[in-house]
Structures are given as C-alpha cells and as structure tokens.
BATIZA-245938 format. One record per residue (C-alpha): x, y, z; residue in one letter. Coordinates in steps of 0.05 Angstrom, whole numbers, plus 5000, padded with zeros to 4 digits. Layout:
! BATIZA-245938
@c1 X, c2 Y, c3 Z, aa A
...
This chain:
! BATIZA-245938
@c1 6394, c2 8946, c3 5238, aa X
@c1 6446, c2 8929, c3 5190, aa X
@c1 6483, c2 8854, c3 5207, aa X
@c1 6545, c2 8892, c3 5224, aa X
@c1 6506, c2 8936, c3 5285, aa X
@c1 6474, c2 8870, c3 5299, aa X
@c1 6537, c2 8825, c3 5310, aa X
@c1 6572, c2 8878, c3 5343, aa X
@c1 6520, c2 8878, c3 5396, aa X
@c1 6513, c2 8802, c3 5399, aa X
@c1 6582, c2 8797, c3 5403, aa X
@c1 6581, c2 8850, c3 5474, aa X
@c1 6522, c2 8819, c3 5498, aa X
@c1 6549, c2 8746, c3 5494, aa X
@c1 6620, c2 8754, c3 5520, aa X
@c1 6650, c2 8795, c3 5576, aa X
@c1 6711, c2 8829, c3 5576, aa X
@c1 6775, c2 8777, c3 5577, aa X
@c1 6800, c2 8778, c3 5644, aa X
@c1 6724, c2 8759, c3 5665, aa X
@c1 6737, c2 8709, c3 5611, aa X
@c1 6797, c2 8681, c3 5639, aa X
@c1 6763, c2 8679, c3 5711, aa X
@c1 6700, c2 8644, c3 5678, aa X
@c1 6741, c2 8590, c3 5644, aa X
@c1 6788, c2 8575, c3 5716, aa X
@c1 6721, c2 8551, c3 5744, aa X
@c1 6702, c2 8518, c3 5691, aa X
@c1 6770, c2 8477, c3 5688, aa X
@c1 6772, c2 8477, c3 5761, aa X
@c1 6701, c2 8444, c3 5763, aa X
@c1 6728, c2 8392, c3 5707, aa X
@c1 6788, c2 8372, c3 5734, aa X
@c1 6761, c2 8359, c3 5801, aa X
@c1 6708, c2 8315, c3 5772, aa X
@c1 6753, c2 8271, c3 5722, aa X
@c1 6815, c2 8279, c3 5770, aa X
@c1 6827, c2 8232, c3 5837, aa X
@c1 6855, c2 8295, c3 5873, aa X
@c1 6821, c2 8329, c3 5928, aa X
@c1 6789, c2 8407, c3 5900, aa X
@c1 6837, c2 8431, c3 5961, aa X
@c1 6905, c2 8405, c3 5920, aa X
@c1 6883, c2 8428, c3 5854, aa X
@c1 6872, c2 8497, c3 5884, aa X
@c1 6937, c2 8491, c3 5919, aa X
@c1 6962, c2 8460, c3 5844, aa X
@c1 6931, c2 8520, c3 5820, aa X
@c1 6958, c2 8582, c3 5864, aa X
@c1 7031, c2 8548, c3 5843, aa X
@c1 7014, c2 8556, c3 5771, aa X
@c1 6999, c2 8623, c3 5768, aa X
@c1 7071, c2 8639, c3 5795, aa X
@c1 7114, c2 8590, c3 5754, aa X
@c1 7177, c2 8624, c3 5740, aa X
@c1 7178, c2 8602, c3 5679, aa X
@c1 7115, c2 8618, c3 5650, aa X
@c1 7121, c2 8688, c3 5685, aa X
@c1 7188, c2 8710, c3 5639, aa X
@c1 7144, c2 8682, c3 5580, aa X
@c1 7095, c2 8734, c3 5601, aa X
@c1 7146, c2 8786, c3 5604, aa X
@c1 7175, c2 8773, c3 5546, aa X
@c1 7107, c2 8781, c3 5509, aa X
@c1 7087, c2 8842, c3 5547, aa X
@c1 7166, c2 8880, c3 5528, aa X
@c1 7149, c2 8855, c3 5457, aa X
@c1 7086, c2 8892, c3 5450, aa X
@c1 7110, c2 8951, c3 5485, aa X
@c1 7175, c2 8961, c3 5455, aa X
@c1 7144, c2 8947, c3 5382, aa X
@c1 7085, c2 9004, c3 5401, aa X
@c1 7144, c2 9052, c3 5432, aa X
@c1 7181, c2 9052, c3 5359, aa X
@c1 7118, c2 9059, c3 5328, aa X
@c1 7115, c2 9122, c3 5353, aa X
@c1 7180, c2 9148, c3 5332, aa X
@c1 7183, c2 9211, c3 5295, aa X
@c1 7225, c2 9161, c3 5241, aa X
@c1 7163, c2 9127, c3 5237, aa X
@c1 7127, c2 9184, c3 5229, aa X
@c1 7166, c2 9208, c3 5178, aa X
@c1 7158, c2 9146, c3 5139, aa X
@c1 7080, c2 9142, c3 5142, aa X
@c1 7084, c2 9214, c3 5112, aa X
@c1 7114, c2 9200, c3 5056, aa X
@c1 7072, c2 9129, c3 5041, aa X
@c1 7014, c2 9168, c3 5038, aa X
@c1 7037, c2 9226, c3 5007, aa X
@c1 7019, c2 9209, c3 4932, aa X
@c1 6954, c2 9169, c3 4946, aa X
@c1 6888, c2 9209, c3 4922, aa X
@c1 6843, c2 9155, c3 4918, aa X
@c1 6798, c2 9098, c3 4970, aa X
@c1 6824, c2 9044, c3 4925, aa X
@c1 6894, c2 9063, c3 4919, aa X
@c1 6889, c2 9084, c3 4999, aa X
@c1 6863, c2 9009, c3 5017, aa X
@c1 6917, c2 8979, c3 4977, aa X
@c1 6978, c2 9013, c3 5000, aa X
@c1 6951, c2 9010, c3 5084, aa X
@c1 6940, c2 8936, c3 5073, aa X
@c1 7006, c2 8926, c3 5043, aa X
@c1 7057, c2 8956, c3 5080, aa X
@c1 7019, c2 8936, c3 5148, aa X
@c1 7025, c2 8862, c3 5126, aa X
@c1 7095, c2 8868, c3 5123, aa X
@c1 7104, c2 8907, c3 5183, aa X
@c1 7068, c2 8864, c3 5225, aa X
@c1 7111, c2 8805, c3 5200, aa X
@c1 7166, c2 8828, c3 5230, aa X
@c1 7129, c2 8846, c3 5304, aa X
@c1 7060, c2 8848, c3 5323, aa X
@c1 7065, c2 8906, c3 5369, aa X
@c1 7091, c2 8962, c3 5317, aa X
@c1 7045, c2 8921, c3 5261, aa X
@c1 6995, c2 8936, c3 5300, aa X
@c1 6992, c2 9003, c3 5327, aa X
@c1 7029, c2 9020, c3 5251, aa X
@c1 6978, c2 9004, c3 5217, aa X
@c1 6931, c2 9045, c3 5258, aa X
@c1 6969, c2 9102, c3 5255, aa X
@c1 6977, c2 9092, c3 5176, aa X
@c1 6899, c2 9092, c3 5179, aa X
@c1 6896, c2 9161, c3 5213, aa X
@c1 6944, c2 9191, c3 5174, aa X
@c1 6906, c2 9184, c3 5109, aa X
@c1 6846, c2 9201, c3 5141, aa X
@c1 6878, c2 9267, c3 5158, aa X
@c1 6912, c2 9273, c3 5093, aa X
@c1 6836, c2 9266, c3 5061, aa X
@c1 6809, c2 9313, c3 5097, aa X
@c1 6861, c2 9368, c3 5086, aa X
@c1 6861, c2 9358, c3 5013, aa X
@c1 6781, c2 9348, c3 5009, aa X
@c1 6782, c2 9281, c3 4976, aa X
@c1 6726, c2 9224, c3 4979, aa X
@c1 6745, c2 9169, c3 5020, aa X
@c1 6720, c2 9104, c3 5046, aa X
@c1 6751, c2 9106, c3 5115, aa X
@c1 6719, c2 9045, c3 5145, aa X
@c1 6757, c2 9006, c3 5094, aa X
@c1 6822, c2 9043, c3 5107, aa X
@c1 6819, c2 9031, c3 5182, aa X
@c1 6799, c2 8961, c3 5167, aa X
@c1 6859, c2 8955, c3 5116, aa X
@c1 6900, c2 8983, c3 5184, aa X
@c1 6876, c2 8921, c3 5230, aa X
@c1 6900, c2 8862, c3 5173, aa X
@c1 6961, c2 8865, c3 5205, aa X
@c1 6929, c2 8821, c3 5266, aa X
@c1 6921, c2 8761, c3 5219, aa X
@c1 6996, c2 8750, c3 5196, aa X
@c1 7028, c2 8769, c3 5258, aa X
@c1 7025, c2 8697, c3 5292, aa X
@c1 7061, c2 8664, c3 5231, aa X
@c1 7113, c2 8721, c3 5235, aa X
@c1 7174, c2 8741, c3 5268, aa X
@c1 7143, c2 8750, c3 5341, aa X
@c1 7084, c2 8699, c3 5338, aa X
@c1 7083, c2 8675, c3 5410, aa X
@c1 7085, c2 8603, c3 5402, aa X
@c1 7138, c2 8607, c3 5346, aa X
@c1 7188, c2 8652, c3 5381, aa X
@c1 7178, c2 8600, c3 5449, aa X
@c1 7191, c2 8550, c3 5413, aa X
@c1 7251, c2 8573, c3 5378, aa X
@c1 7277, c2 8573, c3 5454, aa X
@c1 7319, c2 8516, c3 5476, aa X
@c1 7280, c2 8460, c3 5527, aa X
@c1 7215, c2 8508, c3 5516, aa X
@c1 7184, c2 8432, c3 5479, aa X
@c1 7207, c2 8390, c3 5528, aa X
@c1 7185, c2 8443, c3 5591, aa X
@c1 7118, c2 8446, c3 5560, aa X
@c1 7107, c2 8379, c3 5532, aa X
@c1 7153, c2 8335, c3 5586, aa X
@c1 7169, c2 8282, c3 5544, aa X
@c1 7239, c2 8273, c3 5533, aa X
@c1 7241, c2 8245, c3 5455, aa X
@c1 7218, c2 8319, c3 5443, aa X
@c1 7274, c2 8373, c3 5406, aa X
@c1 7306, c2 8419, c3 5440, aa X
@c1 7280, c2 8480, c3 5397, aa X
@c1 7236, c2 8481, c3 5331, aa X
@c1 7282, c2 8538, c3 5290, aa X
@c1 7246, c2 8599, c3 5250, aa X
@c1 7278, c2 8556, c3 5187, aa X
@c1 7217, c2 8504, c3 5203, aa X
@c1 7157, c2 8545, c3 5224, aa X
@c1 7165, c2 8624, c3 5198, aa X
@c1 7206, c2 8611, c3 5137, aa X
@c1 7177, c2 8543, c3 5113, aa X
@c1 7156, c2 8535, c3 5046, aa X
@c1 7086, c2 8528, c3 5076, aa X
@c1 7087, c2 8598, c3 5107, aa X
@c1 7117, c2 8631, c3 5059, aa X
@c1 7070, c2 8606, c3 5015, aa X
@c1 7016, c2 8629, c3 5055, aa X
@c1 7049, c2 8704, c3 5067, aa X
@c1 7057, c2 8707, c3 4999, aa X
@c1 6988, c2 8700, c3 4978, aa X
@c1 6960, c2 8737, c3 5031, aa X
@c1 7002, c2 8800, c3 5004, aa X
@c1 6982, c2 8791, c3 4938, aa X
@c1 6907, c2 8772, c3 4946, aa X
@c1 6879, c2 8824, c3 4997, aa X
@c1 6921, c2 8891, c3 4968, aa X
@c1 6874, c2 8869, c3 4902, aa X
@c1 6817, c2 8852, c3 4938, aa X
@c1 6814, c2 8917, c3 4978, aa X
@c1 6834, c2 8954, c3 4923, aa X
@c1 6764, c2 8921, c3 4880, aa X
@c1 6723, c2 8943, c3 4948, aa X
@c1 6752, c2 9013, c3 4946, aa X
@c1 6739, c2 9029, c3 4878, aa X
@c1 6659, c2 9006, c3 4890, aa X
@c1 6654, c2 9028, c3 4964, aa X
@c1 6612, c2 9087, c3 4993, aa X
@c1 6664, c2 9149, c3 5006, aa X
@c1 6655, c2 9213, c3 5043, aa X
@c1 6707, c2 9274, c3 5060, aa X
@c1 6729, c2 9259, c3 5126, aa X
@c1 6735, c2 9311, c3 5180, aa X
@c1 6795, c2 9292, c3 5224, aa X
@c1 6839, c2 9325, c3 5261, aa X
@c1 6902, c2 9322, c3 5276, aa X
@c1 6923, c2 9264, c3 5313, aa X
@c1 6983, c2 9262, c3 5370, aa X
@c1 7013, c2 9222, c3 5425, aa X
@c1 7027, c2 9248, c3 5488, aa X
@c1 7090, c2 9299, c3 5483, aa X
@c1 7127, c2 9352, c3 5522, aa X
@c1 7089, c2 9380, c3 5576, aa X
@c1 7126, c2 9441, c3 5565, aa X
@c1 7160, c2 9440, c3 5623, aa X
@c1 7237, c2 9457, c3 5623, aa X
@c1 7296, c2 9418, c3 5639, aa X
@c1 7345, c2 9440, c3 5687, aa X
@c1 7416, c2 9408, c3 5705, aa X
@c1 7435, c2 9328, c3 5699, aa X
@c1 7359, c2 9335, c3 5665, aa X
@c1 7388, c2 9344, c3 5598, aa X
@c1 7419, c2 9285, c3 5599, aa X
@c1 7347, c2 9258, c3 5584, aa X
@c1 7346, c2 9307, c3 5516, aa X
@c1 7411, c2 9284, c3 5491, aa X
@c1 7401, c2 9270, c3 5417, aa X
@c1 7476, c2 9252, c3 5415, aa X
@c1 7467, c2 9202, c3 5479, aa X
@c1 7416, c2 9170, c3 5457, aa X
@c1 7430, c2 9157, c3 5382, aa X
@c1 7504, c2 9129, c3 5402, aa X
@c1 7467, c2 9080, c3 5449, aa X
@c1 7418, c2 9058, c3 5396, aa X
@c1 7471, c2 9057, c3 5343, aa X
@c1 7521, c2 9006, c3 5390, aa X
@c1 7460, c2 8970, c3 5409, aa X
@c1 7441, c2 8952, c3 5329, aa X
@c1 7517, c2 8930, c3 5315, aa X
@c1 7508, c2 8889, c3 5384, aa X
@c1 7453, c2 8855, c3 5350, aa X
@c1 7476, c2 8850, c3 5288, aa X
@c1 7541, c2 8818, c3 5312, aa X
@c1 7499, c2 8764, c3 5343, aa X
@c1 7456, c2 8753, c3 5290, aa X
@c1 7528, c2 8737, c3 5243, aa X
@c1 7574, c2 8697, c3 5283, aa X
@c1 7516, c2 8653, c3 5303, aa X
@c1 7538, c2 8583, c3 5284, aa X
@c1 7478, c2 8535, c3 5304, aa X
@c1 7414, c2 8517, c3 5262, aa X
@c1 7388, c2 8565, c3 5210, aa X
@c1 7356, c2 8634, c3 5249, aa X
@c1 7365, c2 8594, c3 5316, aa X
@c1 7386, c2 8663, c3 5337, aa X
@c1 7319, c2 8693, c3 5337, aa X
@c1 7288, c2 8680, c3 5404, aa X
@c1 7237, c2 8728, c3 5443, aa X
@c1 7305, c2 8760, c3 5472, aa X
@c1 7338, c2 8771, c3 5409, aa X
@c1 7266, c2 8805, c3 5384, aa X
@c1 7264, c2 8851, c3 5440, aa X
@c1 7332, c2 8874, c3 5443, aa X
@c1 7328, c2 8882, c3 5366, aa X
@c1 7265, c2 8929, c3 5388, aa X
@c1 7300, c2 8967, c3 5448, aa X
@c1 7361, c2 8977, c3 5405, aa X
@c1 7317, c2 9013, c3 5347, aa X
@c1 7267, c2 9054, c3 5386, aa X
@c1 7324, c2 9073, c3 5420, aa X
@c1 7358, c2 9092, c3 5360, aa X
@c1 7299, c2 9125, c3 5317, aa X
@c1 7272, c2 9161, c3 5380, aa X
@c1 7299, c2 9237, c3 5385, aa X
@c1 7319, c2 9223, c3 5457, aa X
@c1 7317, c2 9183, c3 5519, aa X
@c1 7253, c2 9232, c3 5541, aa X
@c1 7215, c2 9219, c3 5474, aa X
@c1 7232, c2 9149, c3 5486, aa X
@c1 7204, c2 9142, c3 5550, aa X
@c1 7148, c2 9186, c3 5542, aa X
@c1 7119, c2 9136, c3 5479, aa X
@c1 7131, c2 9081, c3 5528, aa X
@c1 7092, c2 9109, c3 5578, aa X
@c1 7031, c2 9117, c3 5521, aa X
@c1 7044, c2 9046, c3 5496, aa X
@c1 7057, c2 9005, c3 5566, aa X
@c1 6973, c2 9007, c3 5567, aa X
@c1 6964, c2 8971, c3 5523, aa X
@c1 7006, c2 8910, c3 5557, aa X
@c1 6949, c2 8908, c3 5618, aa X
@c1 6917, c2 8854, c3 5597, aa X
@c1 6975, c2 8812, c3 5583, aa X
@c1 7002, c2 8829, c3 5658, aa X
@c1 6942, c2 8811, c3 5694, aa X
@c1 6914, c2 8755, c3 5640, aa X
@c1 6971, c2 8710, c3 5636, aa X
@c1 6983, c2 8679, c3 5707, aa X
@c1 6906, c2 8665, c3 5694, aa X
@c1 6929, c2 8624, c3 5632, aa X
@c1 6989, c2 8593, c3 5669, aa X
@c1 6938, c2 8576, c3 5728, aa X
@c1 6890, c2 8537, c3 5676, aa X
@c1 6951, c2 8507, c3 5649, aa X
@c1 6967, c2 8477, c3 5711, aa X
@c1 6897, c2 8459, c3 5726, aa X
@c1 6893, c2 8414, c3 5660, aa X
@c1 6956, c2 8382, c3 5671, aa X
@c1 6942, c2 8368, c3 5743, aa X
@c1 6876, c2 8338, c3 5734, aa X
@c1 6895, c2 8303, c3 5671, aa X
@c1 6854, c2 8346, c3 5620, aa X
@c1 6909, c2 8346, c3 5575, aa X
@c1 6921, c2 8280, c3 5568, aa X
@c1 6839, c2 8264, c3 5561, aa X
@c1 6836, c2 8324, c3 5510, aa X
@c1 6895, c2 8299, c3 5476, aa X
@c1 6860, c2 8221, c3 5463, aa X
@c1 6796, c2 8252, c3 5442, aa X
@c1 6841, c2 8288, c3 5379, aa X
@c1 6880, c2 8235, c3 5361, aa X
@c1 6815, c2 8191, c3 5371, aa X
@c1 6782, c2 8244, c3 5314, aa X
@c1 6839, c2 8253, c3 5269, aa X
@c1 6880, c2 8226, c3 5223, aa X
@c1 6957, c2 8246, c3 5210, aa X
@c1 6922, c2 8284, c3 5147, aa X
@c1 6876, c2 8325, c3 5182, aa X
@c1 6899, c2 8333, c3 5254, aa X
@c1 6924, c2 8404, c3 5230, aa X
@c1 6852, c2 8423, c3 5207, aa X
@c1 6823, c2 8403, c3 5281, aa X
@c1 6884, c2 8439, c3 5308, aa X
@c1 6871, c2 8506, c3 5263, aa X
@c1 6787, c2 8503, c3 5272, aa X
@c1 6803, c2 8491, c3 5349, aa X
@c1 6861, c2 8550, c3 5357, aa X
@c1 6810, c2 8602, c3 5319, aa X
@c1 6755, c2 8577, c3 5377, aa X
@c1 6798, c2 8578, c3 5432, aa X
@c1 6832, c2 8657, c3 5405, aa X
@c1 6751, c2 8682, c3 5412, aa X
@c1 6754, c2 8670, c3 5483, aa X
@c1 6829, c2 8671, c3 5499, aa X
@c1 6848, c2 8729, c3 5455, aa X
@c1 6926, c2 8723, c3 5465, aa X
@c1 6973, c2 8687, c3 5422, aa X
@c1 7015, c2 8670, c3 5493, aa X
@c1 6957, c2 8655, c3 5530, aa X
@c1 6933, c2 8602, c3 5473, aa X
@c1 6991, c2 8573, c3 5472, aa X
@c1 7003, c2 8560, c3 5547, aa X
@c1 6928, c2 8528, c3 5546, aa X
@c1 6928, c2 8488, c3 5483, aa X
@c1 7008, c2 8484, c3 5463, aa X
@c1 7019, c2 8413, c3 5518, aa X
@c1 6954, c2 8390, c3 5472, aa X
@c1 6979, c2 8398, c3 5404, aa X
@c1 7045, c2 8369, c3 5427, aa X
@c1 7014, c2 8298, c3 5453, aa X
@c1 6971, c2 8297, c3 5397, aa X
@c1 7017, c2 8312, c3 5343, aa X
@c1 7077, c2 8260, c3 5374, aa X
@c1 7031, c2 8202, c3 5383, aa X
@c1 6994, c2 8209, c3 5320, aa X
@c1 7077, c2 8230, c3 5281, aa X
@c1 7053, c2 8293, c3 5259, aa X
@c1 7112, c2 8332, c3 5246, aa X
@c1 7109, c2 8389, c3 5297, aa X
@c1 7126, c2 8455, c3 5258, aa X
@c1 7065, c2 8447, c3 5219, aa X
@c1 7019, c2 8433, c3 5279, aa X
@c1 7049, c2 8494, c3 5311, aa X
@c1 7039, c2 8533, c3 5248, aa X
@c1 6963, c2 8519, c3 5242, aa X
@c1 6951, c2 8528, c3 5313, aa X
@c1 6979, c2 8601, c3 5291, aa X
@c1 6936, c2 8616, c3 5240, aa X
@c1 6888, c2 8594, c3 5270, aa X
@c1 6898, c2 8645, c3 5335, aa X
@c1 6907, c2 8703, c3 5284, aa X
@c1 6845, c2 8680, c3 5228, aa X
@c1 6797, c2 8694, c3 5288, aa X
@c1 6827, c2 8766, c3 5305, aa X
@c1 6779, c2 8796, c3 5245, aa X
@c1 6727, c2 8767, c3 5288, aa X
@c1 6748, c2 8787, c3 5351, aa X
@c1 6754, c2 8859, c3 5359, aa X
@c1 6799, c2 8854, c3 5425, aa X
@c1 6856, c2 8871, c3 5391, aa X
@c1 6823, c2 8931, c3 5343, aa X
@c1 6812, c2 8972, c3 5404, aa X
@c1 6881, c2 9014, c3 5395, aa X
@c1 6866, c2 9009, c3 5323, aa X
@c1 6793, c2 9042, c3 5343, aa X
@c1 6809, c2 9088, c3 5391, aa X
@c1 6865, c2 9125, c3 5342, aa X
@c1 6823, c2 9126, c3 5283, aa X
@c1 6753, c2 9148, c3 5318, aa X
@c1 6718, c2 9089, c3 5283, aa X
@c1 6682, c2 9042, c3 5313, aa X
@c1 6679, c2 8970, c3 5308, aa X
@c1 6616, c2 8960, c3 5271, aa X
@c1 6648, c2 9012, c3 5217, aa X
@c1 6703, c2 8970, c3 5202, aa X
@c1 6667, c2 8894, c3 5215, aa X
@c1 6642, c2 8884, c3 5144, aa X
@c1 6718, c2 8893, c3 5117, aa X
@c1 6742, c2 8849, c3 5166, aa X
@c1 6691, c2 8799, c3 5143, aa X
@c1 6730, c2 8792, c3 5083, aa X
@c1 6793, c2 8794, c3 5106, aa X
@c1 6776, c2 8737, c3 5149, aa X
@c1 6746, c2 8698, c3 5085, aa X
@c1 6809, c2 8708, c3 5041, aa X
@c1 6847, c2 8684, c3 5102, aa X
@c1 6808, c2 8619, c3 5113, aa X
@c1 6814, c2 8603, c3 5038, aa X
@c1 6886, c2 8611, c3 5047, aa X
@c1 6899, c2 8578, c3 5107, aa X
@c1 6862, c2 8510, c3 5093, aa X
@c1 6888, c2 8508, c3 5024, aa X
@c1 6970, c2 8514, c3 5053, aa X
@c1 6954, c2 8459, c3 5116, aa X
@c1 6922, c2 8409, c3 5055, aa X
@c1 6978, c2 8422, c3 5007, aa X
@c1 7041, c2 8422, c3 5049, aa X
C-alpha cells in the first residue's frame, strides 16, 4: 500500500465527518468549562443554546455561506466557460497543463474562495477532457491537484473570513470586548501588506515552476473523460410571464446597473484605504457579476441551485462554532488559553504559535469562519497584551487555516467529485504544495 492509500485511510479512520466534529468538540468544551468555570453545567448549557442563535454571529454565517454560493454560481457561467476554453486551448503537454491550472487558480481564488475553488476544478476537468479528445499523455492527478492550490491562498485573499470580518466596523471590539481595540483592521493592513504580498507573490512564482518540474518527470496516461456538465434545462417549455425568467436583455441590464452600483461605491469611498471591501461589498460584487455573465435569470438560478450544496455544512456547522464560542468565553477558556500563549511566547514568535495552532485547529474545524469565531477572541488577548500588532496575527492565523487545506481533504470534495479523482490520486501533489507553502509562510511571519 503506497503512503498515499495509507494516509487517506488513516485520515477516515481517525476523524469523522465535521459536523460529528463540531458535536465532539461542544462536549469536550462543555466538559472543560464546567470544570475550570464556577457556573453551574445548567447555565453554561443555557449560555450555550444563546450562543448558537447570536444575531450576530448568525449574519456572519450568512455572509460566508452567500459568498461561497454566489462565487460557485458565477463559476458556472457560460463566460466562465468560455474563458476556461480558451486557457486550455494551446496546452499539449502535463508540464505546461500543471503550470497554467496552478496559475490562474491562484489568482482566481485571491479574489473569492468560492469561484477559486470550484474554478479550479472545473479548469482540471476541462483539460482532462481536452486530453482525451486529442489523445495526449497526461498526468491528471497532478492537474487536479494543481486545481485544489487555490484552497491555500484563499484565506489571505479578498474573501478570507477573518480578514473580510474584520474589515467590518466594531467586528474587534464585538469579538474581543475590549474597548482600546480599532474599529476595523482595513484590507490596506492584512490583504495588501507588504507581508502578504510578499507571500502571494512567491507562491505564484514558486509552485507554477515546481509543478511544471513534477509534470515534465511524472507518470502520464490518455485519459478517458467525458464530457462534463452542470445541471441545465430540463427541456421543459416556458409559457407566459415565464419568459421573463429567459430574458437575456433583463437580466444583463440588471447585472450591468448592478456593476456600476458597485463600482460607484468602490470610488467615492472616502475613509481608510479599501475600507470599502467588507463581506457585503464582496457579495454584491458576486451577485452583480453572476448576474451579469449568466445568459439569464433561469441559468442563474439553476447554477445556484447546483452550487447552494455545497454551503450545508456552513448552515448547519456554524451555530456549532458560535455555541463553542460562547462556551469558552463563558467559562473563561479564553482568557486561560489566552495566558498560556502569552506565557509561551514572545512578541517575536507569538505569530509562529498562532500559525502552527490555526493549521491544527483548520484539521478539525475545517472553516475559515468557524476558526475564527473559536480562536479569533484568543489571538486578540494574546496579541494586545503581549503589543503584537494585530494585522499580522490575523494574517498568520490565515495561513495557517489555509496551509492545512492540502492536508485536509474537506474542501477537495467538489474538486473530487468533478474531476472523478480521488483523494489518494491527488495527496502526493498536495504534499508539496503544502511544503512550498510552509517554507513560505514561516519565512514572511520571521521577516516582516
């Protein structure tokens, strides 16, 4: 058995399925906080049933679960289509396949993690299909791992969870509740720092190469793919007021107003530098877009309907984050957790123990949003008592969350299911993708 084959069936033997994750860790805060907290078990359960429902917390969640959905719903545009097409068009080689998936994920997936994401996967099939029409070699397990790199940028991106909250005004001091906090840590501090740029730029220089190396020595084979679609017309036709629905005219206007709606806000903004992009601004940025690259209102809806799946675990998951949240702040965990860092650390290496913790945590709490409800009020206390400055400690809890994601294959599973791989094809690329991210990670946090 080859160690791929083996740690894909350590890793389903040893862990459960998230949400019997998140159930398994309530207990095991519950337990904890009853035994270091002088509250009664019945208030932190009553503590605990408030949590889940904090109003709060619950738009968070929605705003997460609209910016996967809408990213996946333009994804699937026929523009998007169109544009996959003709980036694979000239490729006729594994090496020169690898490179270009890798690339132009990376940079999609900066921009949203949703339509990086499911992108990339889709860019995977494609050239697996275009392979197999023109009878070419390929290595496909490195394609559809060059597909899934877009899971390891995405956090230090444009919709990273914890960056985009942030960016929110009193999201610090609602989350931290102390009162010296800011009101909002800008994209000009976290996603367009020197340090992450840095980072990003290396990242886009050193795994196109490194993939391309791999795919000129990897094993290849003609694949034998078919043609891969989403869910379309059911061939059914419309009657009456129905047309409305297959408007190309309708829907394109909408789209079009929506984009110069955003774009007006995005230049007569006059506060800090990019204080404009919050998780609202993302998601109407999305809306507007799909809206406007989508043939109609009917093709529109019908990729929601195939990508609003693939927001389940985030609707049922997250009030089990916000209940643990409220656990560890009832029962004090927070602050203990918080004294047993800065009892650790140093100012110099507080973002290390923040980045090794964040990559832990993301095995077992495999949402960005989710992390950062649980360990966000710990990185705050930490980082204000020992004068960290927060962007950075908010940035390696990021890369952190999205190192681990070529370890964890929660989020390859759309990745998997359109390509037909599976994940023990695709774990020894991943390997290395999470190797060229470590190097680059640790190296940024020590330098900047």
């Amino acid at each position: 058995m080859s160690f791929s084959q083996q740690y894909t069936k350590w890793f389903k033997r040893l862990l459960p399925s998230p949400f019997s994750i998140a159930i398994l860790l309530t207990i095991f805060v519950f337990v904890v906080s009853w035994y270091h907290s002088p509250k009664s078990g019945f208030e932190l359960l009553i503590d605990w049933q408030k949590g889940l429902w904090s109003s709060n917390l619950l738009a968070f969640a929605f705003q997460m679960m609209l910016m996967l959905v809408l990213g996946h719903t333009l994804a699937l545009s026929n523009t998007v289509d169109r544009l996959i097409i003709k980036i694979i068009s000239p490729l006729k080689s594994t090496a020169q396949a690898a490179a270009v998936v890798t690339f132009t994920t990376i940079i999609v997936a900066f921009f949203n993690w949703g339509l990086g994401l499911i992108f990339g996967a889709i860019l995977a099939r494609k050239v697996g299909e275009s392979f197999t029409d023109k009878q070419l070699p390929l290595n496909y397990p490195l394609v559809g791992a060059a597909g899934y790199v877009g899971l390891m940028v995405w956090h230090g991106g444009i919709s990273g969870s914890a960056l985009s909250k942030v960016a929110e005004q009193g999201h610090l001091k609602a989350l931290g509740g102390d009162a010296s906090l800011p009101q909002a840590i800008y994209y000009g501090e976290t996603v367009f720092s020197s340090m992450n740029i840095t980072a990003f730029a290396l990242l886009i220089i050193l795994i196109p190469v490194v993939f391309y190396i791999i795919g000129k020595k990897g094993s290849e084979y003609v694949p034998k793919l078919s043609i891969y679609k989403t869910s379309g017309n059911n061939g059914m036709q419309t009657e009456g007021a129905e047309r409305v629905d297959e408007s190309k005219l309708l829907s394109n206007s909408i789209g079009i107003l929506l984009v110069l709606l955003a774009g007006y806000v995005a230049v007569t903004y006059d506060g800090a530098f990019l204080g404009f992009i919050t998780p609202n601004y993302i998601n109407f940025s999305l809306l507007a877009l799909s809206l406007l690259l989508h043939r109609n209102f009917k093709a529109f809806l019908t990729a929601v309907d195939d990508a609003i799946k693939g927001a389940s675990g985030i609707l049922i998951q997250f009030p089990l984050y916000f209940g643990i949240l409220t656990l560890m702040q009832s029962g004090g965990l927070i602050a203990l957790l918080s004294e047993w860092f800065i009892s650790v650390a140093t100012p110099h290496t507080l973002p290390l123990f923040t980045f090794i913790s964040a990559g832990i945590v993301n095995i077992f709490v495999p949402s960005g949003g989710g992390q950062w409800a649980i360990q966000g009020p710990i990185i705050i206390e930490a980082a204000t008592k020992l004068h960290v400055p927060l962007p950075k400690m908010i940035m390696a809890l990021a890369y952190g969350d999205q190192l681990t994601n070529m370890l964890q294959p929660f989020w390859a599973l759309p990745l998997l299911s359109i390509t037909g791989l599976k994940a023990k094809d695709i774990l020894p690329y991943t390997l290395v993708l999470f190797l060229i991210g470590l190097i680059v990670f640790v190296s940024v946090l020590l330098i900047f």
